[in-house]
C-alpha positions in Angstrom: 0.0 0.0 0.0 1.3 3.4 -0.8 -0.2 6.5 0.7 0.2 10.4 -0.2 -1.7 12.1 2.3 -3.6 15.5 1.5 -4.3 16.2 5.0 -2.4 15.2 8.2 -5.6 15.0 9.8 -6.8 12.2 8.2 -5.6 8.5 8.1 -6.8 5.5 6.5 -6.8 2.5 9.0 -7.8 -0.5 6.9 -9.7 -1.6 4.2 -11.9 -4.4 4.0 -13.4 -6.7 0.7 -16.6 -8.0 1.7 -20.0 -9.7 0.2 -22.0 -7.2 2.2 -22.0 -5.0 5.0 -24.9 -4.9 7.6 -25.6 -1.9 10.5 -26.5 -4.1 13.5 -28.0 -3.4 16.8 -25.6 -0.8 18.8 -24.8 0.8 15.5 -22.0 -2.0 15.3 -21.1 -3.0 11.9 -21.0 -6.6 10.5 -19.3 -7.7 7.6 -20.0 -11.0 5.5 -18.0 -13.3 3.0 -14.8 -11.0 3.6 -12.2 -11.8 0.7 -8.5 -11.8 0.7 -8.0 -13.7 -2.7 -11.3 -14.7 -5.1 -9.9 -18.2 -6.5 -12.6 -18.8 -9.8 -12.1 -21.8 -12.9 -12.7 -19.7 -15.5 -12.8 -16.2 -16.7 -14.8 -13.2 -16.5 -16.1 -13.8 -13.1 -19.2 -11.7 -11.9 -19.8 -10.8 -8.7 -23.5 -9.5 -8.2 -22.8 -7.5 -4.7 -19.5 -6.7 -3.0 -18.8 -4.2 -0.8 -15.4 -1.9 0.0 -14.9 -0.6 3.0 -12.3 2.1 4.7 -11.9 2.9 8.2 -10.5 6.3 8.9 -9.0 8.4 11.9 -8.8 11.7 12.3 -11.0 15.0 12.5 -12.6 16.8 9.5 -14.9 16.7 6.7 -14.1 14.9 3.5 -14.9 13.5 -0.2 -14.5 9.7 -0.7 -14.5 7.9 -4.1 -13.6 4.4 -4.9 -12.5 2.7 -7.7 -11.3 -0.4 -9.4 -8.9 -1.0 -12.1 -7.6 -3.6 -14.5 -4.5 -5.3 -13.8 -2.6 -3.1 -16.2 -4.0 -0.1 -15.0 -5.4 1.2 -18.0 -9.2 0.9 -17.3 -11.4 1.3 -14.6 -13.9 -1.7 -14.2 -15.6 0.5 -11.4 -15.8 3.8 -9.7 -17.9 4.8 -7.4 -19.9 8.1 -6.8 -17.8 10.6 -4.4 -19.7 10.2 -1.1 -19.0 12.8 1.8 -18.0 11.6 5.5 -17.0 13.1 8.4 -15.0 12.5 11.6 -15.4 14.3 14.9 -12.2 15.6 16.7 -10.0 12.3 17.3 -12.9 10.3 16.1 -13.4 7.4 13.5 -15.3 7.1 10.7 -16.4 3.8 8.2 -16.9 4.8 4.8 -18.6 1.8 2.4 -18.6 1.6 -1.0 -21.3 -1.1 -2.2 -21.2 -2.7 -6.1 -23.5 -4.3 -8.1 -23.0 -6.7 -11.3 -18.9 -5.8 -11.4 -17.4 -8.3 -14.1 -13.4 -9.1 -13.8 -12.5 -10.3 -17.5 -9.3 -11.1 -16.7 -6.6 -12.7 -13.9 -4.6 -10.9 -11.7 -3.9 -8.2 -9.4 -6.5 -5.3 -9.8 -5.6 -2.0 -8.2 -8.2 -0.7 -5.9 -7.9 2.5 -5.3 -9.0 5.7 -2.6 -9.5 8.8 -3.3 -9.9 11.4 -0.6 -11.3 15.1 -2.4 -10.7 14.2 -5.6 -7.0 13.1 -4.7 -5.2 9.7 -4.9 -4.8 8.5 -0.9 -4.4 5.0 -0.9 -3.8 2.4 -3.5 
């Protein structure tokens, strides 16, 4: 993971692949199917819901956009709409990007990437 960081006062804790993402009772999150490799036969695979999901520290109000690209870097497969969060003074804050009907035509490592206000952060 590399990370350029447009503001000191934010930083990106983890990032989670999941299935889905579900707000439980005490506003606790819960997170199902999470990935850390998807192992198919045969090519394009479809997934028909997955989830991203970045935890973040800090204070401030920000701009979030996800997206996806091919293992050469020279296409997006997905992006998703910028989608505003904030964090209170030495709070945390989740920030979940949901997808629907994403197609991988090919094998390897994809590059999933964060943007914070329209800025690379994380890749």
């Amino acid at each position: 993971m590399s990370s350029t960081e447009p503001n000191k006062n934010l930083q990106l804790l983890y990032t989670l692949f999941c299935d889905d993402v579900r707000l439980e009772a005490g506003n606790k999150l819960s997170f199902m199917g999470v990935f850390q490799n998807i192992m198919v036969q045969q090519l394009p695979l479809s997934l028909i819901k997955f989830a991203v999901v970045n935890h973040w520290e800090g204070q401030g109000s920000y701009l979030s956009e996800v997206r996806i690209l091919t293992p050469d870097r020279q296409q997006p497969i997905v992006m998703s709409q910028p989608t505003r969060f904030e964090i209170a003074s030495a709070g945390f804050a989740d920030n979940i990007s949901f997808f629907v009907n994403v197609t991988f035509p090919i094998s390897g490592q994809y590059v999933v990437q964060t943007l914070v206000d329209s800025t690379l952060f994380d890749e």
